[in-house]
py3Dmol code that shows the C-alpha trace and the ligand (Angstrom):
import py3Dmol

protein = """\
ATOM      1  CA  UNK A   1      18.118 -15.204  -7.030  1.00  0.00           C
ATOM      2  CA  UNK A   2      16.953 -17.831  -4.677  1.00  0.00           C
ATOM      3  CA  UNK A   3      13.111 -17.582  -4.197  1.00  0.00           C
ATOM      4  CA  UNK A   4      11.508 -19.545  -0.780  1.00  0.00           C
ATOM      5  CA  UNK A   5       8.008 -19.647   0.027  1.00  0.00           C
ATOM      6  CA  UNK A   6       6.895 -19.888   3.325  1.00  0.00           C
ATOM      7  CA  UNK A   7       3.150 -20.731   4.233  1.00  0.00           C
ATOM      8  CA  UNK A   8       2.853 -17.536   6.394  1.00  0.00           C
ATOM      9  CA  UNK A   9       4.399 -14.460   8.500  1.00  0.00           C
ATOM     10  CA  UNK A  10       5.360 -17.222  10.853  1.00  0.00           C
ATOM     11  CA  UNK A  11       7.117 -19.484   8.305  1.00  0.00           C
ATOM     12  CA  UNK A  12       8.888 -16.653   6.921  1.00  0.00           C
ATOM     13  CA  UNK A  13      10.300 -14.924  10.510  1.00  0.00           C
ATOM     14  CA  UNK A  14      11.612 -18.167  11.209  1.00  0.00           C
ATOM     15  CA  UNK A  15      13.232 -19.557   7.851  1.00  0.00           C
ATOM     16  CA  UNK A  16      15.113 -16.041   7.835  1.00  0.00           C
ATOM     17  CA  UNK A  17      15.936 -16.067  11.590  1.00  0.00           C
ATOM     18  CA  UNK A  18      17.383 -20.021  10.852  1.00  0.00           C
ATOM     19  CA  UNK A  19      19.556 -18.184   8.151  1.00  0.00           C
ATOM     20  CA  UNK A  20      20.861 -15.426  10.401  1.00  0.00           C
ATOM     21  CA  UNK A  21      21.657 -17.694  13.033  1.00  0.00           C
ATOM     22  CA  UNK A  22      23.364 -19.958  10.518  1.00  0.00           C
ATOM     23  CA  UNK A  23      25.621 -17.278   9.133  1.00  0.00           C
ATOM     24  CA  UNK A  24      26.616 -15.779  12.549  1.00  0.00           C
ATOM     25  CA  UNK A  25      27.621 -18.894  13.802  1.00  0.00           C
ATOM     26  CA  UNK A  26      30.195 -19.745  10.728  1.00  0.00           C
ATOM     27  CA  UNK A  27      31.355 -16.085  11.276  1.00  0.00           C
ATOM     28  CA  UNK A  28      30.727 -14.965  14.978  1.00  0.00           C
ATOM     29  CA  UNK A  29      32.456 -11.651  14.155  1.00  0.00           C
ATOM     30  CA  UNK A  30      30.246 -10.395  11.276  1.00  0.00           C
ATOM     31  CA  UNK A  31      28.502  -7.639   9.633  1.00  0.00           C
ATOM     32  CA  UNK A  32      25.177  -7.702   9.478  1.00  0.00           C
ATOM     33  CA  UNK A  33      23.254  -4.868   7.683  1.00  0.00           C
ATOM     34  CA  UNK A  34      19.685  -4.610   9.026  1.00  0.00           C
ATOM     35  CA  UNK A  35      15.913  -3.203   7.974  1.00  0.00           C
ATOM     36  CA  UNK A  36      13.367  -1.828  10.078  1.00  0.00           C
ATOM     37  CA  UNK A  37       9.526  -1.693   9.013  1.00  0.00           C
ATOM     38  CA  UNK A  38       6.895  -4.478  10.665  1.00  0.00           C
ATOM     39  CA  UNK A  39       8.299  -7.390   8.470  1.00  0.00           C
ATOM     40  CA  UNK A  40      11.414  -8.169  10.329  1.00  0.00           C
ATOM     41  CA  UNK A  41      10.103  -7.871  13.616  1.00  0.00           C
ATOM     42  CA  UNK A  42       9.046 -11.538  13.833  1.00  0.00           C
ATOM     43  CA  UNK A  43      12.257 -12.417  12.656  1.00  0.00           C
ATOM     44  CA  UNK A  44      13.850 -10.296  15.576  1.00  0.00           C
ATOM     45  CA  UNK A  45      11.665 -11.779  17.791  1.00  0.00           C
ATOM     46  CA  UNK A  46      13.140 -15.417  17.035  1.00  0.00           C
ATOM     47  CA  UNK A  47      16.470 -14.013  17.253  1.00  0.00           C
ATOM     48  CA  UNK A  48      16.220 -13.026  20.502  1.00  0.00           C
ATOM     49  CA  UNK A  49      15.071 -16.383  21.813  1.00  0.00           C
ATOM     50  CA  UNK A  50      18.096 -17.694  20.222  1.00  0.00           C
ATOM     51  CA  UNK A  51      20.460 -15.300  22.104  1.00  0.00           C
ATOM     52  CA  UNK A  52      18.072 -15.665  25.744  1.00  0.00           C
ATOM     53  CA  UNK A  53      18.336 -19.643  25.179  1.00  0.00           C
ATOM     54  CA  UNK A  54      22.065 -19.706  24.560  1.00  0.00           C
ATOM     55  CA  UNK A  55      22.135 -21.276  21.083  1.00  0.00           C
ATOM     56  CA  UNK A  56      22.977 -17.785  19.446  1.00  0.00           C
ATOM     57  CA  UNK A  57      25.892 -15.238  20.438  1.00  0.00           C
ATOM     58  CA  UNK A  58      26.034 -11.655  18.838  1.00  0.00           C
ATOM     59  CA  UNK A  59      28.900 -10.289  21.032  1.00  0.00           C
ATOM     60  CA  UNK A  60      31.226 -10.343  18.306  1.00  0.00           C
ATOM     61  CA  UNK A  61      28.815  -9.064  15.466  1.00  0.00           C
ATOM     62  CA  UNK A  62      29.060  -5.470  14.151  1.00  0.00           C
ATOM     63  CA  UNK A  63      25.809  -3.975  13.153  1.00  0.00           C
ATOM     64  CA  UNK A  64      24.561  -0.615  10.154  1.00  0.00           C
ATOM     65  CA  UNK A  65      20.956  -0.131   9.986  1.00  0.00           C
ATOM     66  CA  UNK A  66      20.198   0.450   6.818  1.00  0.00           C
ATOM     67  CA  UNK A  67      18.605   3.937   6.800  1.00  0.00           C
ATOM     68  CA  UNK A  68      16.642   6.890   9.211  1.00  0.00           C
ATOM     69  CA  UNK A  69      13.948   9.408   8.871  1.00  0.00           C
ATOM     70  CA  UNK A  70      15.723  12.905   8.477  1.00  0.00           C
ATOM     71  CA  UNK A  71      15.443  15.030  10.667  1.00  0.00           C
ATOM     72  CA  UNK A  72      14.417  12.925  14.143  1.00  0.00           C
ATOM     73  CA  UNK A  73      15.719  12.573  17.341  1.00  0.00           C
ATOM     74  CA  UNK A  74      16.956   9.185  17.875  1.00  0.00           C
ATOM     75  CA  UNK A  75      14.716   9.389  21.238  1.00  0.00           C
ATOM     76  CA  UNK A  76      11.527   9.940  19.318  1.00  0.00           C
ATOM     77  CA  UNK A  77       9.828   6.593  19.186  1.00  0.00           C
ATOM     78  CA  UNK A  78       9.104   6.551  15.490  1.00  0.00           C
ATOM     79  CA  UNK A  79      13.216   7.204  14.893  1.00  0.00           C
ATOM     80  CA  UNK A  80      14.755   4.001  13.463  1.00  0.00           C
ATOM     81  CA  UNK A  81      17.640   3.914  16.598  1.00  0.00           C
ATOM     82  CA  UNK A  82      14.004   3.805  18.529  1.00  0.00           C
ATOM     83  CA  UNK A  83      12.676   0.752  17.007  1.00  0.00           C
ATOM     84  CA  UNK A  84      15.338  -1.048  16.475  1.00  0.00           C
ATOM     85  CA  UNK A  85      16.257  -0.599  20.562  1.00  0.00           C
ATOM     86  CA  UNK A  86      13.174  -1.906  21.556  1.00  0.00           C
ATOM     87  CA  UNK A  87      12.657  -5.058  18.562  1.00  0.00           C
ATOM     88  CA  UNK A  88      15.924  -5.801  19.040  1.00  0.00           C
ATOM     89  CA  UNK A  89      19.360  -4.494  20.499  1.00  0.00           C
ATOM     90  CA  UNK A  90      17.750  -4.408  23.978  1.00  0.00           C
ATOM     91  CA  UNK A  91      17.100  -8.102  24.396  1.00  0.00           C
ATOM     92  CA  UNK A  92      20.679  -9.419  23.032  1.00  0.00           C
ATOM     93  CA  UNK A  93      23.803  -9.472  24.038  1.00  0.00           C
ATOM     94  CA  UNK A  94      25.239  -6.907  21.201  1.00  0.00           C
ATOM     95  CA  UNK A  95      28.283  -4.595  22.056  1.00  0.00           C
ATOM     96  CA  UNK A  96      26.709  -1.330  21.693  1.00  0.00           C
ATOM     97  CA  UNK A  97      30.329   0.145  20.231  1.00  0.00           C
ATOM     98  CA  UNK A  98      29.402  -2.176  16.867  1.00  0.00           C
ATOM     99  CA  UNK A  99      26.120  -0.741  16.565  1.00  0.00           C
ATOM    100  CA  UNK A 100      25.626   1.865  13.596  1.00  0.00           C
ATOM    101  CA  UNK A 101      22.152   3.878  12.848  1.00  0.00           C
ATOM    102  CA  UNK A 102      22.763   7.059  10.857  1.00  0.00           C
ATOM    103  CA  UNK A 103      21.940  10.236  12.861  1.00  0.00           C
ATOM    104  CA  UNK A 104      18.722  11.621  11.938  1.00  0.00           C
ATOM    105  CA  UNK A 105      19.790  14.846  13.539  1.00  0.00           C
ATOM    106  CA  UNK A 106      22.764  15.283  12.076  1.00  0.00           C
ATOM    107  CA  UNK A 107      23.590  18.737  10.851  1.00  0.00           C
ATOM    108  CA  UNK A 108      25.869  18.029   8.061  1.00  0.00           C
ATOM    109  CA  UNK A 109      24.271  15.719   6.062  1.00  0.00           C
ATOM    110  CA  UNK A 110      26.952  15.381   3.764  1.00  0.00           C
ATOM    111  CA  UNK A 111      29.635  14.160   6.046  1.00  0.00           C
ATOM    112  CA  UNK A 112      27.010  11.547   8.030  1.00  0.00           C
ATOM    113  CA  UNK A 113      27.140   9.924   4.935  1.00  0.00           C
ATOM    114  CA  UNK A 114      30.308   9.968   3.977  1.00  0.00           C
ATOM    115  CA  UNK A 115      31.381   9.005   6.987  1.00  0.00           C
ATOM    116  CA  UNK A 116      28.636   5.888   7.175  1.00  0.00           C
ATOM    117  CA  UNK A 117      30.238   4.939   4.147  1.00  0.00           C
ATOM    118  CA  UNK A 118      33.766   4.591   5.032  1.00  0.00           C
ATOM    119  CA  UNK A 119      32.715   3.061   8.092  1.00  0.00           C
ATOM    120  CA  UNK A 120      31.244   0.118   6.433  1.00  0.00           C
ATOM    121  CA  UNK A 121      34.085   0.275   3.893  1.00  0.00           C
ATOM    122  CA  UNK A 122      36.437   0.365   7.244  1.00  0.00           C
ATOM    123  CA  UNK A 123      34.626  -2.955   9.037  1.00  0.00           C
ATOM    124  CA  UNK A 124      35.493  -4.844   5.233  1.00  0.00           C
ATOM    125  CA  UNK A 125      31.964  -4.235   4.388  1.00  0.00           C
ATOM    126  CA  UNK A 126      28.924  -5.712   5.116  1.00  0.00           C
ATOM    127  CA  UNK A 127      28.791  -9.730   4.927  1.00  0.00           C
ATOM    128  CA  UNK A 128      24.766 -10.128   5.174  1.00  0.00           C
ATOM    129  CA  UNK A 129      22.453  -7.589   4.179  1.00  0.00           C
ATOM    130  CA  UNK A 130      19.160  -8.473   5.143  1.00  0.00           C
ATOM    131  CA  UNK A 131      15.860  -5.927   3.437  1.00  0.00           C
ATOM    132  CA  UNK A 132      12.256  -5.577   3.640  1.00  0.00           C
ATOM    133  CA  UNK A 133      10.909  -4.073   0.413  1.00  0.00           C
ATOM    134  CA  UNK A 134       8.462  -0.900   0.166  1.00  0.00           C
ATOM    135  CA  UNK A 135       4.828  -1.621  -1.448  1.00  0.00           C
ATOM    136  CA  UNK A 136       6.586   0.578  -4.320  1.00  0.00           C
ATOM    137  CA  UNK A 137       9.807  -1.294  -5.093  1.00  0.00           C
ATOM    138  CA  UNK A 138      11.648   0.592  -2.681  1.00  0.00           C
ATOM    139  CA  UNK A 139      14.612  -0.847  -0.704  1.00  0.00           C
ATOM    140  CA  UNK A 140      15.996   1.218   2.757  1.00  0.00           C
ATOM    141  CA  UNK A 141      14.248   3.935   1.489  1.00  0.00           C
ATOM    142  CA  UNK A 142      15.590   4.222  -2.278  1.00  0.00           C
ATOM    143  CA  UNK A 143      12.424   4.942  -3.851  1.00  0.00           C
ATOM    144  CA  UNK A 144      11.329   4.408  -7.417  1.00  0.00           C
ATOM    145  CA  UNK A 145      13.259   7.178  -9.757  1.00  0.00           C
ATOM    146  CA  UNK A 146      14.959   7.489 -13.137  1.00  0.00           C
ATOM    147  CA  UNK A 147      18.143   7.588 -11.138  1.00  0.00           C
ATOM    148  CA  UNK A 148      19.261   5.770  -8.047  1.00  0.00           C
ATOM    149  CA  UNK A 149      22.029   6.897  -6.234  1.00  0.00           C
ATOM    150  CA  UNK A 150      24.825   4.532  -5.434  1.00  0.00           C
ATOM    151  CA  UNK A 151      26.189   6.456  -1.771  1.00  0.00           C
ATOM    152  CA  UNK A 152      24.365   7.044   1.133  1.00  0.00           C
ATOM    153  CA  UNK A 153      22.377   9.852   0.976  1.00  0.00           C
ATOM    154  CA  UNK A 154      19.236  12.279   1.687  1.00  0.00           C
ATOM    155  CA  UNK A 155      16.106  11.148   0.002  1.00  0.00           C
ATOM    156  CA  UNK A 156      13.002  12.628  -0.402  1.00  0.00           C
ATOM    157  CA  UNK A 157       9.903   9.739   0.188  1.00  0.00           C
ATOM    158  CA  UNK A 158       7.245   9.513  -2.400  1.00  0.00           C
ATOM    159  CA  UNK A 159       3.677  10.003  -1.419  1.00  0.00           C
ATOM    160  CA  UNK A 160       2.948   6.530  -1.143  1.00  0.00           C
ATOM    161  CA  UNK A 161       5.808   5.708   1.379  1.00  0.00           C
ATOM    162  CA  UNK A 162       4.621   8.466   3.594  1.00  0.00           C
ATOM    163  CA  UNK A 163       0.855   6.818   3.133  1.00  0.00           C
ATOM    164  CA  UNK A 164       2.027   3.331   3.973  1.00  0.00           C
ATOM    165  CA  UNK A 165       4.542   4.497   6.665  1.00  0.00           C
ATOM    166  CA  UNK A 166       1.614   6.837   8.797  1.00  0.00           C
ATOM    167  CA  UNK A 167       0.659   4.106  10.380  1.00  0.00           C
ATOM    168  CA  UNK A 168       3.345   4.222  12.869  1.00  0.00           C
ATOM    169  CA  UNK A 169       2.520   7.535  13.596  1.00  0.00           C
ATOM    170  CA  UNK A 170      -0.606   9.305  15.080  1.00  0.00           C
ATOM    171  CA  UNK A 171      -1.451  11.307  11.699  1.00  0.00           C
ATOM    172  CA  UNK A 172      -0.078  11.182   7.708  1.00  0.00           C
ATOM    173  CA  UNK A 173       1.470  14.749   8.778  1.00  0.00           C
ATOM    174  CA  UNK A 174       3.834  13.726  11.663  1.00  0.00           C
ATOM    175  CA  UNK A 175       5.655  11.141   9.240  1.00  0.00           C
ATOM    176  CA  UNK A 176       8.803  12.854   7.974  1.00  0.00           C
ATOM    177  CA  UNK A 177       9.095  13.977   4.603  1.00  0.00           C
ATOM    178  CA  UNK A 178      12.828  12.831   4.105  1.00  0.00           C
ATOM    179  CA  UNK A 179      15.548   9.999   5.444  1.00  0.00           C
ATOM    180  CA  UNK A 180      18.721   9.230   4.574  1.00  0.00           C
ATOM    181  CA  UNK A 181      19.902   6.319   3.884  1.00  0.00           C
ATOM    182  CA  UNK A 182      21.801   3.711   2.203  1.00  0.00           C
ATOM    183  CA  UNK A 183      22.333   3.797  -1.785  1.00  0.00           C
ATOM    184  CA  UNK A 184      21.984   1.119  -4.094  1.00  0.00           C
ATOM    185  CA  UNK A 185      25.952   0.354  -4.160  1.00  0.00           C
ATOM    186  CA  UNK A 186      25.633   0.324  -0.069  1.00  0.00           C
ATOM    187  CA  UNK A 187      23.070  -2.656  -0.462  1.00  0.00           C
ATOM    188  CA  UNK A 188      24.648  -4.505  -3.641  1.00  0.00           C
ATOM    189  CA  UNK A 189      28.038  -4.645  -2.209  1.00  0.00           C
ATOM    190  CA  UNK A 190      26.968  -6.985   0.524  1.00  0.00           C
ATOM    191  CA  UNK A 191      28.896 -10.311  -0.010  1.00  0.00           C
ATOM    192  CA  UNK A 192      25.121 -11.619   0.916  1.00  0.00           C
ATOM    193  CA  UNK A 193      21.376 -10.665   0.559  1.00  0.00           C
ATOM    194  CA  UNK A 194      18.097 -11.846   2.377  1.00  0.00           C
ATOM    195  CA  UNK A 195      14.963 -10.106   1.639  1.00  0.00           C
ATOM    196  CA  UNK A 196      11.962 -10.696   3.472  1.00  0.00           C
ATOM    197  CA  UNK A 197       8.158  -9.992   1.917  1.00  0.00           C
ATOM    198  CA  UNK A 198       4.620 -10.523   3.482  1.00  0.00           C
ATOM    199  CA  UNK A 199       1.158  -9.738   2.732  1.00  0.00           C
ATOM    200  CA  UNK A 200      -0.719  -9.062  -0.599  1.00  0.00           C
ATOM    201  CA  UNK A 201       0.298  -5.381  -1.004  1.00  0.00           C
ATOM    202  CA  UNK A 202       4.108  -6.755  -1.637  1.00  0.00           C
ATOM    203  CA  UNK A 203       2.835  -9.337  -4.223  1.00  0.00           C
ATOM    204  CA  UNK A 204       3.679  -6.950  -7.370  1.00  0.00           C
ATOM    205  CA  UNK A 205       6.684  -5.241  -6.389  1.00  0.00           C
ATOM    206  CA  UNK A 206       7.834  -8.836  -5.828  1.00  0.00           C
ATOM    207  CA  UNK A 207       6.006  -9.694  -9.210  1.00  0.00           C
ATOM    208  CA  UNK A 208       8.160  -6.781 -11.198  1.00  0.00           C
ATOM    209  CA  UNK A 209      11.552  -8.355  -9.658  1.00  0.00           C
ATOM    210  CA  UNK A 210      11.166 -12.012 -11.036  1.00  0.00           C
ATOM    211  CA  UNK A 211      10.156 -10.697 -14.560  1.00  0.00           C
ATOM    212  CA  UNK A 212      14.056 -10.833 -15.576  1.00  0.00           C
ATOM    213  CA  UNK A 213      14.324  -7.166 -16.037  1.00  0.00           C
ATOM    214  CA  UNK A 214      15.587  -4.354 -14.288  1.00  0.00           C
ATOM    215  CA  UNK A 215      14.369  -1.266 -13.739  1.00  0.00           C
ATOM    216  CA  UNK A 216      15.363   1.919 -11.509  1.00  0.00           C
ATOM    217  CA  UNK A 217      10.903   2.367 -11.046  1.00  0.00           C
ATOM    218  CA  UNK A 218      11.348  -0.713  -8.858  1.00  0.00           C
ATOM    219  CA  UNK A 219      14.651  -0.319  -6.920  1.00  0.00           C
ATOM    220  CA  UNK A 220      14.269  -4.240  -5.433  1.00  0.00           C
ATOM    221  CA  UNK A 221      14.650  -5.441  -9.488  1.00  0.00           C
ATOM    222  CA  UNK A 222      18.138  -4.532  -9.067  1.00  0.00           C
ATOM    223  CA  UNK A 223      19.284  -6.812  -6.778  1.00  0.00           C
ATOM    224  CA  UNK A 224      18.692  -9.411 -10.058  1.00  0.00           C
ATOM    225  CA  UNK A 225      22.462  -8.090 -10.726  1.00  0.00           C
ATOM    226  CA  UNK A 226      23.537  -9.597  -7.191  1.00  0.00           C
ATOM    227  CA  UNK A 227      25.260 -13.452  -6.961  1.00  0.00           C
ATOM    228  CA  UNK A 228      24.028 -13.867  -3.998  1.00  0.00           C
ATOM    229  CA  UNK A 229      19.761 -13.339  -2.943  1.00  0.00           C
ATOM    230  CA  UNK A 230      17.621 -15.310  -1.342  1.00  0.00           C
ATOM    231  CA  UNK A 231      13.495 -13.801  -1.006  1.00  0.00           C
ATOM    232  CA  UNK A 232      12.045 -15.457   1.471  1.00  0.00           C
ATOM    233  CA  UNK A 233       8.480 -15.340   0.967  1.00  0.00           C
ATOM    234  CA  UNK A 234       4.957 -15.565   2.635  1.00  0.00           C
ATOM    235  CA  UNK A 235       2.094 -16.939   0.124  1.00  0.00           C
ATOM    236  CA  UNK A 236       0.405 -13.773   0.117  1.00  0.00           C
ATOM    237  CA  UNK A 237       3.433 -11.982  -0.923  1.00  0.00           C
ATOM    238  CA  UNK A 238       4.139 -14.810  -3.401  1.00  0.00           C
ATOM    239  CA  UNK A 239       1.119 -14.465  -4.827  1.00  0.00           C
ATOM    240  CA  UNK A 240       1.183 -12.841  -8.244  1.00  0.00           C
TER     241      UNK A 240
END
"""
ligand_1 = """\
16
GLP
C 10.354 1.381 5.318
C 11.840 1.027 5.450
C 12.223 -0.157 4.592
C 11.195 -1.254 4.744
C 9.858 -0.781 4.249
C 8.763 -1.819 4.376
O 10.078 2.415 4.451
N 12.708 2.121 5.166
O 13.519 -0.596 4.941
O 11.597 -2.390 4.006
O 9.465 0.376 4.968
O 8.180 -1.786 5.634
P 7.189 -2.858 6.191
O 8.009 -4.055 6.521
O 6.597 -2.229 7.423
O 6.186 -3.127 5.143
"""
view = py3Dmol.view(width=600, height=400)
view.addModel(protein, "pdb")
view.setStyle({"model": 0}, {"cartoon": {"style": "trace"}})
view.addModel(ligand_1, "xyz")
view.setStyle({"model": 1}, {"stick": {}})
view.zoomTo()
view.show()
């Protein structure tokens, strides 16, 4: 694992955006797995200037969030297709057709994620992956467990992601108790990883996943197993 340490939120959006941009360009037609959650968002933002300046062209590049609350409309502004609409899709110049969010509102389950699957498996599979990471370990939204699962699938959150995530929403009740999203072997069998941490409360998940072990109670520690990670870092996050 590659480890870079940025000075602040600033540093980091911008070191991670400069790595985007690089790989798109060497591979215009790509797949690009993507997070939600504030930390990418500054990252997004620098994207965007890319594509409204000219130097950066997604056109060609095929898109799979990496997870959704379960259930929500994708019109509800705390959905996932919500967020990543307004942070992102609606300022560049992506093909909608490549875009893929799983549907919160789907009514089998099962088969959304199934089908997810294959459709990654279909585009050749996803060439960059980039993550945030949960205060807890937790990556998409695997959360800390004795077992991970490797498909997509429905998760229950743990308290503390429901905590940390209310701020989005107008009260701790209104944040959904469930999501589905990508599994562990979604995220590891990305030919490439960026993960992006800021701020103090990240500093010992991040901790836990330099320690050389690996442990399902911090999902992250896994991607130790992966060629091919690069945490970009702010100080705070760094910090421990
Ligand atoms: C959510 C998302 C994750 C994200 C995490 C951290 O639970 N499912 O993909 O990495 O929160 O969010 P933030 O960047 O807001 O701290």
């Amino acid at each position: 694992m590659q480890k870079l340490i940025c000075k602040d939120y600033e540093e980091m959006s911008r070191t991670a955006a400069d790595l985007v941009a690089k790989e798109v360009q060497a591979k215009p037609d790509m797949v690009l797995g993507l997070p939600t959650g504030s930390t990418p968002v500054g990252m997004y933002r620098q994207l965007i200037s890319m594509v409204q300046n000219g130097t950066l062209d997604f056109s060609q590049v095929t898109t799979f969030n990496l997870d959704e609350y379960y259930p929500i409309d994708a019109s509800n502004p705390q959905s996932y297709h919500y967020f990543m609409d307004e942070n992102f899709f609606n300022h560049i110049n992506i093909d909608r057709q490549r875009v893929h969010i799983l549907d919160g509102r789907c009514e089998d389950v099962q088969q959304e994620c199934a089908q997810y699957d294959a459709r990654i498996r279909d585009f050749g599979g996803i060439d960059l992956q980039l993550l945030g990471i949960g205060g807890n370990g937790h990556i998409a939204f695997n959360e800390p467990d004795d077992f991970l699962d490797a498909n997509t699938h429905l998760v229950s959150l743990t308290a503390q992601t429901v905590q940390d995530n209310a701020r989005f929403f107008e009260s701790e009740d209104q944040v959904p108790t469930q999501a589905v999203t990508l599994g562990m072997q979604g995220i590891l069998s990305a030919k490439k990883i960026i993960i992006l941490a800021s701020g103090k409360n990240k500093a010992k998940a991040v901790s836990e996943v330099f320690t050389g072990k690996i442990t399902t109670q911090n999902p992250a520690s896994l991607l130790a197993a992966h060629r091919d990670v690069i945490f970009i870092l702010d100080e705070a996050a760094a910090g421990l």
